[in-house]
N, C-alpha and C positions, 0 to 999 in steps of 0.2 A: 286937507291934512294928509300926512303921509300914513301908505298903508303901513310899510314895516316897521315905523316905530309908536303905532297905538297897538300890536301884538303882544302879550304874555310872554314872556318866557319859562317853561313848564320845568319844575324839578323834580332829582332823585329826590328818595329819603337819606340817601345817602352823602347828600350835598349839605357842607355847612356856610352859609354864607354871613358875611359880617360887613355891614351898609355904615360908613361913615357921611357927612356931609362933602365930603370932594373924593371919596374916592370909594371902591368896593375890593372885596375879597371874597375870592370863590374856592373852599377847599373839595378836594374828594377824595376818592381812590388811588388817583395813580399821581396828586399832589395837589398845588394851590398854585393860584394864578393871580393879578391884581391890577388893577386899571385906577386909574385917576380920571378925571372928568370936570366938566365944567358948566353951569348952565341948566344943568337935566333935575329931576329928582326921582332916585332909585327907591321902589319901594317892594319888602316882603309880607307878603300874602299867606302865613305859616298854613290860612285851613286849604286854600288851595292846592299848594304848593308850585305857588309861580313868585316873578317876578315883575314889576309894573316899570315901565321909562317914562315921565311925565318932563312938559316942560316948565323952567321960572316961569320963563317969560318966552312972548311968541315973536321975538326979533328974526330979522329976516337971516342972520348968521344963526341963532341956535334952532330955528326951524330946519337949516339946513341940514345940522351935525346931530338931528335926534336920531333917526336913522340909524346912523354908521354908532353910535355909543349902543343903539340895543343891538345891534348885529354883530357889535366885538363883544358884549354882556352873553350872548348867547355863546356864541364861537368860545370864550373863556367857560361853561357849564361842562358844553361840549365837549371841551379839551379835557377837565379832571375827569370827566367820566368814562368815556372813548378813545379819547386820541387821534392823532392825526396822523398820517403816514403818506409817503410818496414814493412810489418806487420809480427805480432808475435803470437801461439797460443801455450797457457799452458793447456801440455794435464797429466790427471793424478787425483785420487778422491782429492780436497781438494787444486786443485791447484787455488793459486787465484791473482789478483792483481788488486788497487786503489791507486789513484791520493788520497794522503796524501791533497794537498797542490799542484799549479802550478807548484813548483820547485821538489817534494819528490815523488816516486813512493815507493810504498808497495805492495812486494812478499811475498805473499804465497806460497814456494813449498815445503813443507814436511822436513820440518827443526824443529829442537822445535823453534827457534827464528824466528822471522820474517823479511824478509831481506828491508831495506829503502834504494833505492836508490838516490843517488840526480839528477838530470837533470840537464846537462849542458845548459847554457843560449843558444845558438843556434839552437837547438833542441828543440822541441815540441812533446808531449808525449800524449796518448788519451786511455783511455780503453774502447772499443765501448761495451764491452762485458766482465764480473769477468775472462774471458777465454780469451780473444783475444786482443792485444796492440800493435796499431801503433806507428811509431815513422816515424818524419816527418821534415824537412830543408831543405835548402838551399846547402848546402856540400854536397857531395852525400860521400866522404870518410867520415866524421864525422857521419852523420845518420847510415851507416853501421857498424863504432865502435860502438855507443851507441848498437845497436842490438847484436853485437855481444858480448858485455858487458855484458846482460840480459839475455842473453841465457846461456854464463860460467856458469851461476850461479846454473842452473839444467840442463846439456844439454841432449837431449835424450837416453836414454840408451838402448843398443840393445835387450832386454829379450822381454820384453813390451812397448816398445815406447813413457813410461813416462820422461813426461821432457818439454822444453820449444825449440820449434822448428818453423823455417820459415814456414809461410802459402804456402800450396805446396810442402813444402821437403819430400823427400821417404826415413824413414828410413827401410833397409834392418834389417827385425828382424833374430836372430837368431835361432837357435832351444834349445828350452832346453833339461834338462837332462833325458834319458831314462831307464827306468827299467830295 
């Protein structure tokens, strides 16, 4: 049996949750999230306060997918409570970005044009610093496309390490050319 989908999922008090037969819904503080699903049975535990992933049936497909349904059940708990967030830093002379507008982010990175991007309404977008951009929701898979979205756009490059990379990542430089 797989470990991570015979685990609980532990709740606030402050989580309302609402279990249909194919799909769930997870409200909280900072909003509500929702999944569909197929195969599994979601079950609440109100004295505990967790949540149960059981399966129909033990076919060699929904063994596979029980898993990944309690790890996005989770990941969704996660998200109305805490949040998700990634920060981004643009390294490089001239590299720059601002908040156009709520919705429109504007890169500088060594292009003649200057790249606008728009922000999808789920996600929320912050530049604490002309060098450094959070990017912050509820979805923990959406927050990390947009980031990964931002970065395509100059991602670092191994000579010099210009470019637009996760706070924390090691790029391996390489060596340049010798005489």
């Amino acid at each position: 049996m797989t470990h991570i989908g015979k685990k609980a999922i532990k709740l606030n008090k402050n989580i309302q949750v609402i279990i249909n037969p194919q799909d769930i819904t997870v409200k909280g503080p900072l909003g509500s999230s929702f999944l569909t699903y197929k195969n599994i049975i979601v079950s609440h535990d109100a004295i505990n306060q967790t949540l149960d992933v059981r399966l129909k049936s033990l076919s060699k497909k929904t063994y596979a997918l029980w898993g990944m349904y309690r790890t996005l059940i989770a990941q969704m708990v996660t998200g109305v409570t805490q949040g998700y967030n990634t920060k981004l830093e643009l390294i490089g002379v001239g590299y720059k970005a601002r908040l156009i507008n709520p919705r429109s982010l504007e890169l500088k990175l060594g292009y003649s044009k200057d790249i606008i991007y728009p922000i999808p309404q789920d996600v929320t977008i912050e530049c604490i610093r002309p060098t450094l951009i959070t990017v912050s929701g509820i979805d923990k898979q959406r927050v990390n496309q947009v980031s990964a979205d931002i970065r395509a756009f100059r991602s670092p490059e191994p000579y010099k390490g210009k470019g637009v990379r996760y706070v924390g990542e090691k790029i391996k430089l390489k060596e340049g050319k010798k005489k």
